[in-house]
N, CA and C of each residue as an Amber inpcrd file, in Angstrom:
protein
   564
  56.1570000 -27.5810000 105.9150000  56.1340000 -29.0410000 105.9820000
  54.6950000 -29.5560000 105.8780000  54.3870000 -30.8430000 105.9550000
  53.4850000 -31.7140000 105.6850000  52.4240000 -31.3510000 106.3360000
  51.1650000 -31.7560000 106.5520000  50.5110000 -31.6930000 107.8170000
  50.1600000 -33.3050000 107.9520000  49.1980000 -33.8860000 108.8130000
  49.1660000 -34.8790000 109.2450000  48.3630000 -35.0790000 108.3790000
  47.5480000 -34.4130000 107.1430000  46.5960000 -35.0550000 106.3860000
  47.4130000 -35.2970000 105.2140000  49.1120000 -35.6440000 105.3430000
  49.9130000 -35.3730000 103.8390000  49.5180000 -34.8150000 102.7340000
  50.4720000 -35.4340000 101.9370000  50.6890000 -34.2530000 100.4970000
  51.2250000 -35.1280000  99.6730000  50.3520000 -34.5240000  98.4790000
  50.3090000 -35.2460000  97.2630000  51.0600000 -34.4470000  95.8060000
  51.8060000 -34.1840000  95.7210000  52.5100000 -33.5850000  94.8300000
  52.6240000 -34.2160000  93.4770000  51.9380000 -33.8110000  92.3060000
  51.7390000 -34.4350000  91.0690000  52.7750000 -33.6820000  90.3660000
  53.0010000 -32.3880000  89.8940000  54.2410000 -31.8640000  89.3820000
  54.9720000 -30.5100000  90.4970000  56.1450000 -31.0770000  90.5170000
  57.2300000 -30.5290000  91.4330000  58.3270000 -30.3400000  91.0980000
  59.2330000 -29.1820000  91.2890000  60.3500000 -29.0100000  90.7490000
  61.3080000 -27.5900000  91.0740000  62.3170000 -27.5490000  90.6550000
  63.3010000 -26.7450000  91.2870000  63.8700000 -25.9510000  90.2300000
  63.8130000 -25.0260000  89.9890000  64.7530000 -24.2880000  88.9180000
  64.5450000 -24.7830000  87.5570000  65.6990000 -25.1300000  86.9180000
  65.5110000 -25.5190000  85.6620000  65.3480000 -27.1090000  85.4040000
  65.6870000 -27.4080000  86.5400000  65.9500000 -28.7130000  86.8250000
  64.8270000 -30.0980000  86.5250000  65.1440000 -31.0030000  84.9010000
  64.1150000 -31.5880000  84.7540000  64.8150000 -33.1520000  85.1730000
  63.7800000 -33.9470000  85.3820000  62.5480000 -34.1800000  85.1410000
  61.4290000 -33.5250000  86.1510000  60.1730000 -33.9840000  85.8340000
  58.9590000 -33.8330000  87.1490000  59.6050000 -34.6930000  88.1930000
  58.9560000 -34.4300000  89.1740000  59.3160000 -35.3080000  90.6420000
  57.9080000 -35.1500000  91.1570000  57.0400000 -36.1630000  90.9400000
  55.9380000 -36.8080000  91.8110000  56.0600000 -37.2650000  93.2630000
  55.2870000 -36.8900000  94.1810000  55.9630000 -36.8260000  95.9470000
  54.6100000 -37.1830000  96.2780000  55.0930000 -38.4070000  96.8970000
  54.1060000 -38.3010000  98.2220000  54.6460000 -38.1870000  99.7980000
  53.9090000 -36.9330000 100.2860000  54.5800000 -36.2910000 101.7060000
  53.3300000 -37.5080000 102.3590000  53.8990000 -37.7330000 104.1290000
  53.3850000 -38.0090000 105.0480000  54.2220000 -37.8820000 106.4900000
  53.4740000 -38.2430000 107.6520000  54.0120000 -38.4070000 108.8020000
  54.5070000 -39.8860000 108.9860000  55.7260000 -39.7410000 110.2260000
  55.8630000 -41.5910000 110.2880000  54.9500000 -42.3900000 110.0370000
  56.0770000 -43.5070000 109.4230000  54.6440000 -44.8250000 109.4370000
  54.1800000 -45.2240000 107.5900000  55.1060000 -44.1020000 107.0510000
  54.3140000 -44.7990000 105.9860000  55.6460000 -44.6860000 104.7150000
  55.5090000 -45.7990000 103.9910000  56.7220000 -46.2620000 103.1090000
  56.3170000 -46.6360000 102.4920000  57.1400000 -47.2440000 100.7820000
  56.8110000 -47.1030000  99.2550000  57.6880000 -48.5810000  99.2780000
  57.0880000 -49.5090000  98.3980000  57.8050000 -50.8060000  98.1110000
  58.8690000 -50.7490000  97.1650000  60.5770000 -51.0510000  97.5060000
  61.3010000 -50.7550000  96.6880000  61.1660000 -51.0520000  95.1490000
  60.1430000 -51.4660000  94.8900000  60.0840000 -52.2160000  93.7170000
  58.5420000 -52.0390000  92.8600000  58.0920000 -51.2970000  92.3630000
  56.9000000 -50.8160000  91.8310000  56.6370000 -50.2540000  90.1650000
  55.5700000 -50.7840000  89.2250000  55.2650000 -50.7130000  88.3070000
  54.8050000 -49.3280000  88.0100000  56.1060000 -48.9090000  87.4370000
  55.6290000 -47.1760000  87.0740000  56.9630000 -46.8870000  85.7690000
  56.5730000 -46.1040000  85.0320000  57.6950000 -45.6650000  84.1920000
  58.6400000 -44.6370000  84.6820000  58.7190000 -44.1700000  85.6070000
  59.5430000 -43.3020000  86.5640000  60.4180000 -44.0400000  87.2510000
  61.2230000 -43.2010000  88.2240000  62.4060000 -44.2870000  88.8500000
  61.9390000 -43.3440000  90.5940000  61.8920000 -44.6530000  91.3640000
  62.0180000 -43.4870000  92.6070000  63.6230000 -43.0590000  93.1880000
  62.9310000 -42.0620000  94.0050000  64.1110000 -41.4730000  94.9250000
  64.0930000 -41.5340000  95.9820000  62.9730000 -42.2350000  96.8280000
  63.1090000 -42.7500000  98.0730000  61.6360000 -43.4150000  98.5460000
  61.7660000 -44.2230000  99.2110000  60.8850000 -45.0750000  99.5600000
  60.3390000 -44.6900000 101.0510000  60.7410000 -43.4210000 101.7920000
  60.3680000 -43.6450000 103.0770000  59.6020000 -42.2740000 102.8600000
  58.4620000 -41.8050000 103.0910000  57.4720000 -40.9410000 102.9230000
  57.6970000 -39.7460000 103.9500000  57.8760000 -40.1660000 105.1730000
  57.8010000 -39.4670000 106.2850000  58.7440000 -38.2380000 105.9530000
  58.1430000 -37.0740000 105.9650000  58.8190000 -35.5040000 105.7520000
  60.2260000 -34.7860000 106.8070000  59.6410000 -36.0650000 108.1610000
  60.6780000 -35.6870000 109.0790000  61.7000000 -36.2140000 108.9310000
  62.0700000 -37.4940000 108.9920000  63.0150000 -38.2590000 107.9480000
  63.6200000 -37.9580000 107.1440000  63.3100000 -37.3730000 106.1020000
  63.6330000 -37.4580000 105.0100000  64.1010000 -36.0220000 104.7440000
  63.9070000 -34.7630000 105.5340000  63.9500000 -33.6380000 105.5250000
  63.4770000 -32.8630000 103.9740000  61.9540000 -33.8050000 104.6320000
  60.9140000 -33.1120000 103.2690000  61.1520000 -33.8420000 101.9940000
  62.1640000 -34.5830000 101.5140000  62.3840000 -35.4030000 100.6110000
  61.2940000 -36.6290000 100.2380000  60.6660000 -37.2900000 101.0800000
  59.8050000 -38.1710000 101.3370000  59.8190000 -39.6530000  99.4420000
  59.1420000 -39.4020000  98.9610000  58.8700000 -40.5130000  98.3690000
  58.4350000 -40.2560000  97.3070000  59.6120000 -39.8440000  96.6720000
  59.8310000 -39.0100000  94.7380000  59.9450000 -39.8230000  94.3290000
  59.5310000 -39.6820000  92.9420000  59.3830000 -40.7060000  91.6820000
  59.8960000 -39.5090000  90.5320000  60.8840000 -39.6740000  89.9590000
  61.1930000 -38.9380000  88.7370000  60.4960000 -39.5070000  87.5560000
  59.7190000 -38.4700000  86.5890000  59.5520000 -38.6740000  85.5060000
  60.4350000 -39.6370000  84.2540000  60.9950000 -40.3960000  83.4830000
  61.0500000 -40.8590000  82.3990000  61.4670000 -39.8100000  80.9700000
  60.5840000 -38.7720000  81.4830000  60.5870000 -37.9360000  80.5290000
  60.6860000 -36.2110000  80.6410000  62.2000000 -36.3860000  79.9040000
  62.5270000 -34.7140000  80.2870000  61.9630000 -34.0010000  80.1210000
  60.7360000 -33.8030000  79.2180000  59.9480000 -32.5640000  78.7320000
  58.7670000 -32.9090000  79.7580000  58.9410000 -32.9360000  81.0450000
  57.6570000 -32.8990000  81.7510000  57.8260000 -31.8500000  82.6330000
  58.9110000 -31.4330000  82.5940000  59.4160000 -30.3770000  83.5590000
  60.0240000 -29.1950000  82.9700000  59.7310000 -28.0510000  83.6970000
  60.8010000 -26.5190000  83.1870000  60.9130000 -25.7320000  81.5560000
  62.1230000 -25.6720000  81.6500000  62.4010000 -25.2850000  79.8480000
  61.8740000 -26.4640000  78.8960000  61.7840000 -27.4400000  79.0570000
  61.3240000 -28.6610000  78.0240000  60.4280000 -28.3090000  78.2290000
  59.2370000 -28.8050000  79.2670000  57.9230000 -28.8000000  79.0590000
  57.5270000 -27.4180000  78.7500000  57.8660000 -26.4400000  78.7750000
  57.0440000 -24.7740000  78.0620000  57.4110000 -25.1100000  76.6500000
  58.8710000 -25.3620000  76.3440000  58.9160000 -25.2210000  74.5090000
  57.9890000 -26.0840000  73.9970000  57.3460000 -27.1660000  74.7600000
  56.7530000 -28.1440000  74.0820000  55.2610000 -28.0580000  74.4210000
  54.9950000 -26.4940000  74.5590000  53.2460000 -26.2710000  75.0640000
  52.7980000 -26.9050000  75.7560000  53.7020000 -27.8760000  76.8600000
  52.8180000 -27.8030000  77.8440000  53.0380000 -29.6540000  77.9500000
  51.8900000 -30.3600000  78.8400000  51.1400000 -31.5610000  78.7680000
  50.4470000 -32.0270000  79.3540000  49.8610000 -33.0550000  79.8110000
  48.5920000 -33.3610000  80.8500000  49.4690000 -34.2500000  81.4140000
  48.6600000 -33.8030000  82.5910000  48.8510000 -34.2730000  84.1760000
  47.4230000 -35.0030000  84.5600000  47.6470000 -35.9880000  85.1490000
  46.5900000 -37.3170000  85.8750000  46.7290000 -37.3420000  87.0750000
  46.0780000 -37.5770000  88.0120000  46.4940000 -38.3370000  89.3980000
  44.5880000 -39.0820000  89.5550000  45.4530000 -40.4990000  89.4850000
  44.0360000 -41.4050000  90.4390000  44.3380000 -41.9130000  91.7260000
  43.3630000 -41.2680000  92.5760000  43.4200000 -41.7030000  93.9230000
  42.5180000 -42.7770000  94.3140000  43.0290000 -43.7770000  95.1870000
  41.8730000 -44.5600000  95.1750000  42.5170000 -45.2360000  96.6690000
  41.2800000 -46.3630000  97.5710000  41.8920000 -46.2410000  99.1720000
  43.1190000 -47.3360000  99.0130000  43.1620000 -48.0690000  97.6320000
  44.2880000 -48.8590000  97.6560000  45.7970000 -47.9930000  97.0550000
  45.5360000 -47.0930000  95.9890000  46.9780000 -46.4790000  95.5370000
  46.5040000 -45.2810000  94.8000000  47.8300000 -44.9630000  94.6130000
  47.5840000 -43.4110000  93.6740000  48.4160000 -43.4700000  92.7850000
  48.0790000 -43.1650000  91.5700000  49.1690000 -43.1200000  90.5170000
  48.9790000 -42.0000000  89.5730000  50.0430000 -41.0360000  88.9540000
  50.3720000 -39.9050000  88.0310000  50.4050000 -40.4130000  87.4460000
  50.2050000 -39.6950000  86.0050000  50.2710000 -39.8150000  84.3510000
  50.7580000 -38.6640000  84.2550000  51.7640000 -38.5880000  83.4300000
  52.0420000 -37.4540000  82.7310000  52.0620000 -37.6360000  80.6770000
  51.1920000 -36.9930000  80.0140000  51.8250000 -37.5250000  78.4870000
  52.3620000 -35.8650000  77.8330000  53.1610000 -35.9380000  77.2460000
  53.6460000 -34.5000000  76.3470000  52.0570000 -34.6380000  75.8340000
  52.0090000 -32.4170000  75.6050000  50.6610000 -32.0520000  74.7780000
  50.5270000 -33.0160000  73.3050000  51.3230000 -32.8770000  72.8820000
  50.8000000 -33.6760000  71.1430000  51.7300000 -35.1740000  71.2710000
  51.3260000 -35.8050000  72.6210000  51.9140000 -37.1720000  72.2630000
  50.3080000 -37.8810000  71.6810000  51.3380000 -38.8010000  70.3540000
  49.7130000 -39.2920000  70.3310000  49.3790000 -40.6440000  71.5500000
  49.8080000 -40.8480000  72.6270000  49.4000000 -41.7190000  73.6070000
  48.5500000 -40.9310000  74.6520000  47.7390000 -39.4600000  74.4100000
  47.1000000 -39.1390000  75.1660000  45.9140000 -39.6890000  75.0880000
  45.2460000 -40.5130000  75.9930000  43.8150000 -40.9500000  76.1270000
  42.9660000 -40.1850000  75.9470000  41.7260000 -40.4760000  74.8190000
  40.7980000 -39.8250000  74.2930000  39.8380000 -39.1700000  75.6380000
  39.6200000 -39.5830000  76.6610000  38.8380000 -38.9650000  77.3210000
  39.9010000 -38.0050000  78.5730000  40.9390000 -38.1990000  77.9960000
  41.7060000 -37.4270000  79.2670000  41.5510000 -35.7610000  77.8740000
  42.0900000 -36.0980000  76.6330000  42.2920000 -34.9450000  75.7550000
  40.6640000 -34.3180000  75.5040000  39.5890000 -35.4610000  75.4810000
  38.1910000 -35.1130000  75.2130000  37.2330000 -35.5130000  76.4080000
  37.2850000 -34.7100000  77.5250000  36.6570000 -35.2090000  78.8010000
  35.3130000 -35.2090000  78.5190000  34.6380000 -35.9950000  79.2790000
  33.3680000 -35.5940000  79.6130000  32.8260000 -36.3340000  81.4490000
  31.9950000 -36.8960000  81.2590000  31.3200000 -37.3100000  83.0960000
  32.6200000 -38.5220000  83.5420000  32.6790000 -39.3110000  82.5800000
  33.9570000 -39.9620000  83.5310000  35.3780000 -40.4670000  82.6810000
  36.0530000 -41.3660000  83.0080000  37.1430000 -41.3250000  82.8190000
  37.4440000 -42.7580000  82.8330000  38.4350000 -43.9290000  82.2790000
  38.4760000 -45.0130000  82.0330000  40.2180000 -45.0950000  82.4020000
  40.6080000 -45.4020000  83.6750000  41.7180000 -45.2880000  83.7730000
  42.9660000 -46.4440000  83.3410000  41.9320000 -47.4750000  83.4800000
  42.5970000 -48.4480000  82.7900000  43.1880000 -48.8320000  81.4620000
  42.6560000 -47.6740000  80.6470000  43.3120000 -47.8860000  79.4070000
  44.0660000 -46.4650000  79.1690000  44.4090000 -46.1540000  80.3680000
  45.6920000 -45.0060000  80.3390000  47.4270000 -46.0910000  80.1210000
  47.7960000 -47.1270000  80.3030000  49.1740000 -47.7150000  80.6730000
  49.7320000 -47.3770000  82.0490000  50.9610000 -48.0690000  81.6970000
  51.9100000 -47.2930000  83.2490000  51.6660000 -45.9840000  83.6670000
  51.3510000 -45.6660000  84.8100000  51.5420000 -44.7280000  85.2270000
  53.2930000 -44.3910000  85.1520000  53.0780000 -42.7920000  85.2970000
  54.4970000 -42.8210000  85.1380000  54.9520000 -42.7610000  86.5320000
  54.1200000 -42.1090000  87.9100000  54.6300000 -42.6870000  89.4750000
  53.6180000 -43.4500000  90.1490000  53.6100000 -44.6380000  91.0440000
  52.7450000 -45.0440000  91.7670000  53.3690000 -45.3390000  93.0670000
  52.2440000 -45.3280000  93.8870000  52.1990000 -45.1680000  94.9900000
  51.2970000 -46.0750000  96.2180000  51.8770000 -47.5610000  96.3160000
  50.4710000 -48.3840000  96.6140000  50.0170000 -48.2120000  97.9330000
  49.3040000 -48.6430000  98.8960000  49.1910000 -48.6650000  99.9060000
  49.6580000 -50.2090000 100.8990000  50.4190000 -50.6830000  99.9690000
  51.3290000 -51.9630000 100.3660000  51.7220000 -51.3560000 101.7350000
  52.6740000 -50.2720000 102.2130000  53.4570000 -50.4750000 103.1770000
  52.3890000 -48.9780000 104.2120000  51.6680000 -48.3140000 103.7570000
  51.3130000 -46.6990000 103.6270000  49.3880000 -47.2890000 104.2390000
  49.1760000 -47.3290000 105.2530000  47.6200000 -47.2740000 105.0720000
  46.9380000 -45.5120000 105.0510000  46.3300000 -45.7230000 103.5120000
  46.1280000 -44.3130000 103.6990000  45.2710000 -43.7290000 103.8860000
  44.1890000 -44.3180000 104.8130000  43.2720000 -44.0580000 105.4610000
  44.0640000 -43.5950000 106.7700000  44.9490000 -44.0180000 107.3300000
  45.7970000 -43.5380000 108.5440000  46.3130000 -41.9800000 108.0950000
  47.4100000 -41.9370000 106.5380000  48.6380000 -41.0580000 106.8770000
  47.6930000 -39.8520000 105.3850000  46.5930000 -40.3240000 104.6450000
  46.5440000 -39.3550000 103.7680000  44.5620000 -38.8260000 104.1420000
  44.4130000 -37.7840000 104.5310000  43.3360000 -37.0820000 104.6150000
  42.6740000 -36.8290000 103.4080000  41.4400000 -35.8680000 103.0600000
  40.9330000 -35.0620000 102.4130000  41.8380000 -34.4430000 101.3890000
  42.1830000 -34.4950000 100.4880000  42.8010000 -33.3110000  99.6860000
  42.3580000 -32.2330000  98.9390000  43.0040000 -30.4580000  99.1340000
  42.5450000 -29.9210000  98.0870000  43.5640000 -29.9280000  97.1170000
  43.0980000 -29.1820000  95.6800000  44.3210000 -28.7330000  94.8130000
  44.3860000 -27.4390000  95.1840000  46.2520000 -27.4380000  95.1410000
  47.0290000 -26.1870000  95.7800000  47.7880000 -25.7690000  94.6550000
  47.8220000 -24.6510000  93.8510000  48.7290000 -24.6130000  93.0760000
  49.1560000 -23.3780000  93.1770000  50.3840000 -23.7970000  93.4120000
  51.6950000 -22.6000000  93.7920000  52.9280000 -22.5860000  92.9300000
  53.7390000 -21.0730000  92.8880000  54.8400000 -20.9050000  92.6460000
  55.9080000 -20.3830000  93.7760000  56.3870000 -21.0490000  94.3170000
  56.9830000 -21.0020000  95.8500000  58.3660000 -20.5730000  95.4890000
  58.7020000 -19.3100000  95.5900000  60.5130000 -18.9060000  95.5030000
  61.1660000 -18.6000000  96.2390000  62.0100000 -19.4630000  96.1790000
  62.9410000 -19.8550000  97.6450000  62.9250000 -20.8700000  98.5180000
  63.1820000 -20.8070000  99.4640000  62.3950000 -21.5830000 100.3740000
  63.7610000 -23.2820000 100.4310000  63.3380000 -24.0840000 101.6680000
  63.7880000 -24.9900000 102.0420000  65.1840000 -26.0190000 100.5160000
  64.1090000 -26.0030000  99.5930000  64.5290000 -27.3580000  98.4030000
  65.2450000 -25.9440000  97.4990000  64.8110000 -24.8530000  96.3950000
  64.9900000 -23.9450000  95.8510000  66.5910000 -23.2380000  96.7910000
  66.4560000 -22.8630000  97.9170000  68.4450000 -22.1370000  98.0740000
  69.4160000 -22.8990000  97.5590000  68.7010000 -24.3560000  98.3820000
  70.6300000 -24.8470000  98.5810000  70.7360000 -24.9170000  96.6970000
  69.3290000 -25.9220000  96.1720000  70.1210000 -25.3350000  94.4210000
  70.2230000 -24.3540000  94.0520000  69.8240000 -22.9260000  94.2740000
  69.5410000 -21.8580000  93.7090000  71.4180000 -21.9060000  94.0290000
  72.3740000 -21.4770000  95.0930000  73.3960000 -21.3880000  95.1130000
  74.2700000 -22.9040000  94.6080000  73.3580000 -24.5500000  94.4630000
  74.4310000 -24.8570000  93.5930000  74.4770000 -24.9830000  92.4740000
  73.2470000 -24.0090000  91.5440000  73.4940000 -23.7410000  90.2080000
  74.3120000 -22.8460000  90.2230000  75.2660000 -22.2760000  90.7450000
  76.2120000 -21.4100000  90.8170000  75.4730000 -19.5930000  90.1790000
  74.1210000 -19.5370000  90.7380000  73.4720000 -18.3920000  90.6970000
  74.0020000 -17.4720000  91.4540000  74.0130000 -16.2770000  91.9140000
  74.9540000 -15.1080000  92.3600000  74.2530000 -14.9070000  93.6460000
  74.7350000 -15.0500000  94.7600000  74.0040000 -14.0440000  96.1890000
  73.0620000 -15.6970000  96.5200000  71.9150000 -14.7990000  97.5860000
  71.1970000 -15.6910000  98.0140000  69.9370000 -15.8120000  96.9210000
  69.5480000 -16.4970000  97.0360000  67.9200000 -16.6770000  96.1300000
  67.0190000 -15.6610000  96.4430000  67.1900000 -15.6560000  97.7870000
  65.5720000 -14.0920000  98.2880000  66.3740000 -12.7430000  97.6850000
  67.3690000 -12.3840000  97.3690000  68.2090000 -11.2480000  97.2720000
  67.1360000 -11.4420000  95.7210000  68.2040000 -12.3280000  95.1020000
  67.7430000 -12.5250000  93.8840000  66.6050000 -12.1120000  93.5530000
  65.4480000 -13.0500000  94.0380000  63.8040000 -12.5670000  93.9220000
  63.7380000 -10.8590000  93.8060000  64.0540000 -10.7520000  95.6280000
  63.5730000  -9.4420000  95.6610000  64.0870000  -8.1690000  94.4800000
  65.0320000  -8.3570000  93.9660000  65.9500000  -7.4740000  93.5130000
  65.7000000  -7.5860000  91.6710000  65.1490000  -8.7540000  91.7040000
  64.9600000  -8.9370000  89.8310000  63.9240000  -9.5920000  89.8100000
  62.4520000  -8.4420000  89.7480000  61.0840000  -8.9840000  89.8750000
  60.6920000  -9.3750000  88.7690000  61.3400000  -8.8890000  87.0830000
  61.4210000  -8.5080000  85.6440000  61.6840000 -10.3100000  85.0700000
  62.5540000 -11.0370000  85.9340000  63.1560000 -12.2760000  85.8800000
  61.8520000 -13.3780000  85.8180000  60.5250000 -12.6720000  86.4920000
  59.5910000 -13.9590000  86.7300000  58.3870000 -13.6480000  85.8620000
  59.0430000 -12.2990000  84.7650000  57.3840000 -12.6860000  84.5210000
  57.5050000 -13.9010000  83.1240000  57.2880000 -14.8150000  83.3710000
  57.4360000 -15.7040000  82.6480000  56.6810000 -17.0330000  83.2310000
  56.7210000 -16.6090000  85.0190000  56.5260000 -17.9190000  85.6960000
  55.3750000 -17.3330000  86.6330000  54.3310000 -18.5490000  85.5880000
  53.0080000 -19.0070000  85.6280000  52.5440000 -20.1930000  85.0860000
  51.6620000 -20.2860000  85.6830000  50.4960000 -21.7750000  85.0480000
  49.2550000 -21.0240000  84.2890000  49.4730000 -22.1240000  82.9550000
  48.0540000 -21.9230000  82.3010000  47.3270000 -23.0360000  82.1950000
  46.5410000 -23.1660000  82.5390000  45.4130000 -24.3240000  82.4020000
  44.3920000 -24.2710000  81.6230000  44.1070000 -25.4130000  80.4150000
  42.8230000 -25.6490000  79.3960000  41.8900000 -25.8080000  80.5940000
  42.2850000 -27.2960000  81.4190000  40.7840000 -27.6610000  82.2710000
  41.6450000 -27.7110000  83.3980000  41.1120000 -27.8830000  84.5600000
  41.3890000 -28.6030000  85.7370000  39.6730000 -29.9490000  86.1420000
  39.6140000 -31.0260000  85.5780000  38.9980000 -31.4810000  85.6300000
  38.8330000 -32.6300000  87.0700000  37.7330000 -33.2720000  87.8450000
  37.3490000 -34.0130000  88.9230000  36.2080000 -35.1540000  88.7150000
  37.2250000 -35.8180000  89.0560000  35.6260000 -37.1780000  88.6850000
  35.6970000 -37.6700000  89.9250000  34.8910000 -38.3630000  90.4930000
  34.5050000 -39.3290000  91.8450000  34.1100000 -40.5110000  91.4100000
């Protein structure tokens, strides 16, 4: 679960299961305005991890190839997140969309976020002060199998046994699942 400095989840996901799901985790106290300028749709407005039993305050992608089997056949795409003390908002564009912003595809010292468009999730600090519920962040990047969100679908994709059986028993099944990264880039 969360810690008290929350969690910022830019791409998230379960099995095969697309779209992306953009999350912002926190402790009580902090909520998403039902109604917000993003090309995504949310899935819940109340943040808090206890609540929500870790569900907190998803925003689905728009676009199926941002996630799983779509996004690998389609090499991939860039991922955004701007944080700032008023909001945070994801970008996601497919690798060869031509709406990728020249300095997101050709970086250099900074970045012009305003002429990115809709984000595809946002996240304001309308209801959320996030100087209260969001700390320091690092980037964490994991492939987590099993676990809390992954069983209950792993058994209702009608997959065989439990999910850890699974893992343990068909190690041959994952080599496939990894991240490759051109950049991981940071501006301030």
């Amino acid at each position: 679960m969360v810690t008290a400095q929350g969690e910022i989840d830019i791409l998230e996901g379960v099995n095969d299961h697309v779209p992306n799901e953009s999350t912002l985790h926190s402790t009580a106290g902090c909520t998403m305005p039902a109604s917000r300028t993003m090309t995504g749709w949310s899935v819940g407005n109340n943040c808090d991890v206890y609540a929500t039993g870790n569900t907190a305050c998803g925003v689905l992608s728009s676009d199926p190839n941002s996630y799983g089997p779509n996004f690998n056949d389609q090499g991939g795409g860039w991922y955004a997140i701007e944080r700032t003390s008023n909001f945070i908002s994801v970008y996601f564009w497919e690798r060869n969309s031509p709406l990728v912003p020249n300095d997101v595809k050709y970086p250099g010292s900074s970045v012009d976020t305003d002429s990115w468009g809709t984000p595809t999730a946002y996240f304001p600090d309308t209801y959320c002060n996030f100087a209260t519920y969001l700390g320091p962040m690092n980037i964490v990047i994991d492939l987590t199998l099993c676990g809390y969100w992954a069983d209950p679908a792993f058994n209702g994709d009608g997959c065989p046994g439990s999910c850890i059986d699974y893992v343990n028993n068909n190690p041959g099944a994952f080599s496939n699942a990894y991240f490759e990264f051109n950049a991981i880039n940071v501006y301030h």
